[in-house]
C-alpha positions as CSV (number, residue, x, y, z in Angstrom):
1,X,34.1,-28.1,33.8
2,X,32.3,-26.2,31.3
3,X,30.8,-22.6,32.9
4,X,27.8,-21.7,31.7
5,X,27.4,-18.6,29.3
6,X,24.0,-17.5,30.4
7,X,24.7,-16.5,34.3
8,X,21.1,-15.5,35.7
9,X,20.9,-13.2,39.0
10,X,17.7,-14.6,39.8
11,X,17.5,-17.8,40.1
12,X,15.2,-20.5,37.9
13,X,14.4,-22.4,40.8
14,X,12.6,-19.6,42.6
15,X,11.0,-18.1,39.5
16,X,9.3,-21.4,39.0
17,X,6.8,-20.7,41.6
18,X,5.9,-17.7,39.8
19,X,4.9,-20.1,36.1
20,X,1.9,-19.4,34.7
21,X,-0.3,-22.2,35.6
22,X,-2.3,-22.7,32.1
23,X,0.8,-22.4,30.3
24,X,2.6,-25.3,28.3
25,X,4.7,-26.2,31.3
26,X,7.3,-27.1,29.6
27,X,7.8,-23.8,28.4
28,X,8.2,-22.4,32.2
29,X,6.4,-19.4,31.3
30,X,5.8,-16.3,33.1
31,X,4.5,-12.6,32.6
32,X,7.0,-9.9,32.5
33,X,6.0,-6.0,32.6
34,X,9.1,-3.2,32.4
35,X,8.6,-0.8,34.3
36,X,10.4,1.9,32.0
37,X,9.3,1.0,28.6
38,X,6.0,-0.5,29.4
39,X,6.6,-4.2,27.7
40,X,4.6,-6.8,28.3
41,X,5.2,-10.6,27.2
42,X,5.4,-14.1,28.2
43,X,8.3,-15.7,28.3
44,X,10.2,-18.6,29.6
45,X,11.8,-18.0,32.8
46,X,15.6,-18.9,30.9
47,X,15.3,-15.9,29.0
48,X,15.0,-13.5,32.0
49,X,17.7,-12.2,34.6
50,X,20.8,-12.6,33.1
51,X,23.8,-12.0,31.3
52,X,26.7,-13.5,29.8
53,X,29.2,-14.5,32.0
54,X,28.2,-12.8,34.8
55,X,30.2,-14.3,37.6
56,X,32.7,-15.4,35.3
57,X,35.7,-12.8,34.3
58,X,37.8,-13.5,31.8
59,X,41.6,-14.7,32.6
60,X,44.8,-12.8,30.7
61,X,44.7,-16.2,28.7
62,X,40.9,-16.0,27.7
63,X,39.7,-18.8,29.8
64,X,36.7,-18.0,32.1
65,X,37.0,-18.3,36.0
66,X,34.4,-20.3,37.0
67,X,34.7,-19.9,41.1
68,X,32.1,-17.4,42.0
69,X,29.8,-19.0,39.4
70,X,30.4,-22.3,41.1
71,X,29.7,-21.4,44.5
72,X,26.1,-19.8,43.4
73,X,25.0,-22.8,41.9
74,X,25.9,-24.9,44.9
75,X,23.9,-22.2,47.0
76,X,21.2,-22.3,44.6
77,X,21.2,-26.1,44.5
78,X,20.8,-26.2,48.6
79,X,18.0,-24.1,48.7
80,X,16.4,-25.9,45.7
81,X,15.7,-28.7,48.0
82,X,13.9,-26.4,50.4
83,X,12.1,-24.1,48.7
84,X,9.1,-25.9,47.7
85,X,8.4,-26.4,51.0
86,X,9.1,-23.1,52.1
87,X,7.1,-21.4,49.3
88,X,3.9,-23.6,49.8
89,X,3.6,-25.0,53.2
90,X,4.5,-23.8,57.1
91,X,8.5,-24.5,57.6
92,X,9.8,-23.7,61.2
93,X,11.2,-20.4,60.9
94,X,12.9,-20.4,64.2
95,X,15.1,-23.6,63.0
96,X,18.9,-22.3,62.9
97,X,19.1,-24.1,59.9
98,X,17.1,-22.7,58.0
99,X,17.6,-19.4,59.2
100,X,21.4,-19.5,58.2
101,X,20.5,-20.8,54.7
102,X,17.8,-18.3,53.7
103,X,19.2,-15.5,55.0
104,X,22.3,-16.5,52.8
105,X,20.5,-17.0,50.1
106,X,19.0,-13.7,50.5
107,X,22.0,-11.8,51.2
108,X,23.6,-13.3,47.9
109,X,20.9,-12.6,45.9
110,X,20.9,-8.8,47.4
111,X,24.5,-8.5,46.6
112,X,24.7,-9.7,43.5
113,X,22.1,-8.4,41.5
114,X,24.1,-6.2,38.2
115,X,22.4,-2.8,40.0
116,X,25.1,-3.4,42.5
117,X,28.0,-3.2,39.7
118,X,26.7,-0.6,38.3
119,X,27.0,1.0,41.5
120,X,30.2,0.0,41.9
121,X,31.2,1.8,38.8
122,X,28.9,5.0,39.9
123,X,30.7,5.2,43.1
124,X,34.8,4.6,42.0
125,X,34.0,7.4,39.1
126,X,32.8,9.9,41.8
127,X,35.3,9.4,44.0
128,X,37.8,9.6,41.4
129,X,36.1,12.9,40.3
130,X,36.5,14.3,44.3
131,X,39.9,13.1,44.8
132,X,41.0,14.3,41.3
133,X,40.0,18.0,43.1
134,X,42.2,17.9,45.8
135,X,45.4,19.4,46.2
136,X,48.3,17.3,44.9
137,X,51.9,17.0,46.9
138,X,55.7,16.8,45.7
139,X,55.0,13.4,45.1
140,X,52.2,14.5,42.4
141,X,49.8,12.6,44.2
142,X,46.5,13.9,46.3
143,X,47.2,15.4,48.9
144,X,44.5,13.3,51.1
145,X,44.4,10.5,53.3
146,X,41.2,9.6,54.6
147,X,37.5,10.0,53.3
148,X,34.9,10.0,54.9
149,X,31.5,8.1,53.5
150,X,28.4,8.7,55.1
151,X,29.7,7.6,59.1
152,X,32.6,5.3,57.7
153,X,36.1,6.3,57.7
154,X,37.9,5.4,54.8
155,X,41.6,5.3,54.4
156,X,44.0,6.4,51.1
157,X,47.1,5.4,50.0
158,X,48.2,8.2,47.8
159,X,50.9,6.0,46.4
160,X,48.8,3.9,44.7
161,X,45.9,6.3,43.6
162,X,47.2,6.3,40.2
163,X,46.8,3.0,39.6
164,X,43.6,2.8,41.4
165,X,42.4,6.0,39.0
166,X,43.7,4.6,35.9
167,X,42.9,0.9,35.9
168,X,39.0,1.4,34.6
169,X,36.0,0.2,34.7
170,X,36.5,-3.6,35.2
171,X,38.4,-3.0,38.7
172,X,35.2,-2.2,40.0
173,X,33.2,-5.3,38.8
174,X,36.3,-7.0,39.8
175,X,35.7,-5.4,43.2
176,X,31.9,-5.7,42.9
177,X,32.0,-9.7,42.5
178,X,34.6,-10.0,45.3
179,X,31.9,-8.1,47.7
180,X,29.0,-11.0,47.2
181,X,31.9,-13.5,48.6
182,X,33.0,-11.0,51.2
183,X,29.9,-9.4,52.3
184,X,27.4,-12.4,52.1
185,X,28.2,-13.6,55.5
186,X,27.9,-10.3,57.1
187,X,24.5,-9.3,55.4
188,X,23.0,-12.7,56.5
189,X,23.9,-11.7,60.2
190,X,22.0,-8.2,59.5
191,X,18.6,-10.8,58.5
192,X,19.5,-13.1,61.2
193,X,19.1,-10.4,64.0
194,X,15.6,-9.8,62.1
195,X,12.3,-10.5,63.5
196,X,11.1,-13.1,61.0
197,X,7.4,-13.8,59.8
198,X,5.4,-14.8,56.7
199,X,2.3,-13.3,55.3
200,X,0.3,-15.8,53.4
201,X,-2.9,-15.6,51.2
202,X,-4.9,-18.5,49.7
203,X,-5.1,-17.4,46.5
204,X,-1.9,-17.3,44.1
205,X,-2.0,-13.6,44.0
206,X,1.4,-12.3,45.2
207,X,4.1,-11.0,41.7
208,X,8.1,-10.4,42.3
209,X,10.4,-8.8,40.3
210,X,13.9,-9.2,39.1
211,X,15.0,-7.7,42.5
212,X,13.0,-9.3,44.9
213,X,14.5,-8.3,48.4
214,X,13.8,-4.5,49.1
215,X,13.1,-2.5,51.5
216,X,10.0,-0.7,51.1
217,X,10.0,2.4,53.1
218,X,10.6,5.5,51.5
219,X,12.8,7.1,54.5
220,X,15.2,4.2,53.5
221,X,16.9,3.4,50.1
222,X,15.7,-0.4,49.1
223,X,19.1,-1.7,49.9
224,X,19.5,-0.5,52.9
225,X,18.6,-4.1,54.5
226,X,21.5,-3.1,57.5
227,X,19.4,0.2,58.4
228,X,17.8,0.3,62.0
229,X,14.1,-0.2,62.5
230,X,14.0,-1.0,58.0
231,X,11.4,-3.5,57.3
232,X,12.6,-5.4,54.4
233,X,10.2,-7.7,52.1
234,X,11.0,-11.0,49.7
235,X,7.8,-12.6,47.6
236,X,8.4,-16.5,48.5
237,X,5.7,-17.3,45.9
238,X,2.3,-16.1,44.9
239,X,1.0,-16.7,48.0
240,X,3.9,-16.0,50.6
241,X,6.1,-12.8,51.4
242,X,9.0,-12.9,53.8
243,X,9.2,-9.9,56.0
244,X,11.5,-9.1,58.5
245,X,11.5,-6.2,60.9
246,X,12.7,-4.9,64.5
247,X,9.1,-4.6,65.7
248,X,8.8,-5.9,69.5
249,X,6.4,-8.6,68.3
250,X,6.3,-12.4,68.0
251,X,9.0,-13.7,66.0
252,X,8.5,-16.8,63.3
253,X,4.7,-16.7,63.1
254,X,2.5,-16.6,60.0
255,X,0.0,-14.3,59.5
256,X,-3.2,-14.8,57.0
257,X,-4.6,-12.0,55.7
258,X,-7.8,-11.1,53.0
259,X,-6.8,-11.7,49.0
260,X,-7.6,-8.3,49.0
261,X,-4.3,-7.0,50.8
262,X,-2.2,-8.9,48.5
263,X,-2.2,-5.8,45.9
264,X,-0.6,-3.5,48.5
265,X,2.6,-5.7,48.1
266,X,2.3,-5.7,44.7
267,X,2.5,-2.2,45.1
268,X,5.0,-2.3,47.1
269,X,7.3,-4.8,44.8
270,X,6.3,-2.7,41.9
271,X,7.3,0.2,42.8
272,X,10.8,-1.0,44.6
273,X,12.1,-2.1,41.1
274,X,13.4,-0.6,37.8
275,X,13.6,-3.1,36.2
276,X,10.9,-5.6,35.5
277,X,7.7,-7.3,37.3
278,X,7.7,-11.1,37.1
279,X,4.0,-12.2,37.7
280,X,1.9,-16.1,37.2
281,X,-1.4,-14.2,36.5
282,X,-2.2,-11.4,33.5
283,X,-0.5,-8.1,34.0
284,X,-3.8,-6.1,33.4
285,X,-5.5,-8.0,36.9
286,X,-2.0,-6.8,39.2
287,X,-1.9,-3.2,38.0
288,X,-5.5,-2.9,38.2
289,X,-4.7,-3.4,42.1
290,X,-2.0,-1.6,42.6
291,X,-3.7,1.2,40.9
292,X,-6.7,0.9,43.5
293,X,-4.5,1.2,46.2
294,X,-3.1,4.0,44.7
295,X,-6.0,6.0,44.6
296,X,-7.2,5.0,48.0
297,X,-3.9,6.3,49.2
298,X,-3.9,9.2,47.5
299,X,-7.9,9.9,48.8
300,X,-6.5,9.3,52.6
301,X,-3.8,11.9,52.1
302,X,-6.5,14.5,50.7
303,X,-8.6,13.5,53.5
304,X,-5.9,14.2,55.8
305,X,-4.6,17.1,54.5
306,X,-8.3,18.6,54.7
307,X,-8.5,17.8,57.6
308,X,-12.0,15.4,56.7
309,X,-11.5,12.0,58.2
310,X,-14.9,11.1,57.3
């Protein structure tokens, strides 16, 4: 079996909710905004979120292994089926079934986004910078055994830190693709334990991004999904968003609200990603939104802070 080159992290079939609906559709076009360089085009959903040979490491002998690849594309293939469904109509979100498969999905697509591998990377050069500092024994090793992470415990095997410090950058995108097999299953138990609802508009108003499951509070980072009492958002389609939460509320209920309140979570997906915004409606319509409820946020804290609630 041939593996594909082009690897995206975001899968086609959900971006297709997102098309532009006067668009050839053939083209599968959508609007993309950076967030950094201010770009703004329309483009075919094949030509966004991804890189070559993503999931697919190269062998000693040159070959590609196609594994991880493989097992995203059937995940993406089983959710495929439901999506439409899920992104347009009323699904029963209290079906076991279709709990465990979203919240798989979601989990993959939260692990394996490239931010993650660069992370990866970020985090083995620290900690070879730290461990680097410490005292070395007879054995000219460091002289440490444990580490201690945020409230995890971590253990070292000064034996094999030389190898570990000297094998480079690709151990930790070896390490980093290993964690979206490993760590799916336990990231979909964090969302499982979730109260789940859906926020729905009638109007195809709604944008996503390239990393479309955050979590939006500020007192959290966005990928802290596992954090207590952390609300965490994912745009279905333009006119559905996921939420889950610990709030002692209803679970698995839908919740209209006004057109109007859709630009707060465009703010809110907006300003969760560094990347890009993906939207099916002009750019110019979406910031003018978010930019509103900017300034009305901003006015309520001046308000506050004045102490004039009027």
């Amino acid at each position: 079996m041939t593996t594909p080159k082009r690897q995206h992290w975001v899968p086609r079939f959900y971006l297709r909710q997102f098309l532009v609906p006067d668009a050839n559709p053939k083209l599968e076009q959508v609007w993309v905004f950076h967030r950094k360089s201010g770009e703004l085009k329309l483009t075919g959903i094949k030509n966004i979120a991804l890189e070559n040979h993503l999931y697919s490491p190269k062998h000693p002998d040159g070959s590609r292994d196609p594994r991880l690849e493989m097992k995203l594309s059937d995940l993406e293939g089983t959710l495929a089926k439901l999506w439409p469904q899920l992104a347009n109509g009323f699904v029963d979100l209290g079906s076991t079934v279709i709990r465990q498969s979203i919240a798989l999905f979601l989990s993959v697509q939260f692990l394996r986004h490239p931010d993650r591998r660069d992370s990866a990377v970020e985090f083995r050069n620290r900690l070879i910078e730290f461990v680097e500092k410490q005292p070395y024994n007879s054995d000219r090793c460091p002289d440490i055994r444990q580490l201690k992470i945020g409230s995890r415990v971590y253990s070292i095997d000064a034996s094999a830190w030389p190898n570990y410090r000297d094998a480079g950058d690709d151990l930790s995108v070896t390490m980093w693709r290993k964690m979206i097999e490993q760590d799916a299953t336990l990231h979909a138990k964090m969302l499982m334990n979730k109260r789940w609802s859906i926020v729905f508009i009638d109007e195809p108003l709604f944008v996503t991004s390239d990393y479309p499951i955050f979590v939006p509070q500020p007192e959290f980072s966005r990928q802290q999904i596992g954090g207590k009492n952390a609300m965490i958002l994912f745009p279905i389609s333009p006119t559905r968003i996921l939420c889950f939460d610990d709030l002692d509320e209803p679970a698995n209920q839908y919740y209209p609200i006004a057109n109007s309140n859709a630009d707060v979570y465009n703010m809110l997906t907006w300003v969760n990603t560094e990347s890009f915004m993906i939207s099916s409606r002009t750019i110019d319509g979406v910031l003018a939104g978010i930019h509103r409820v900017g300034n009305e946020f901003e006015l309520e804290m001046s308000q506050s802070n004045t102490g004039d609630g009027r």
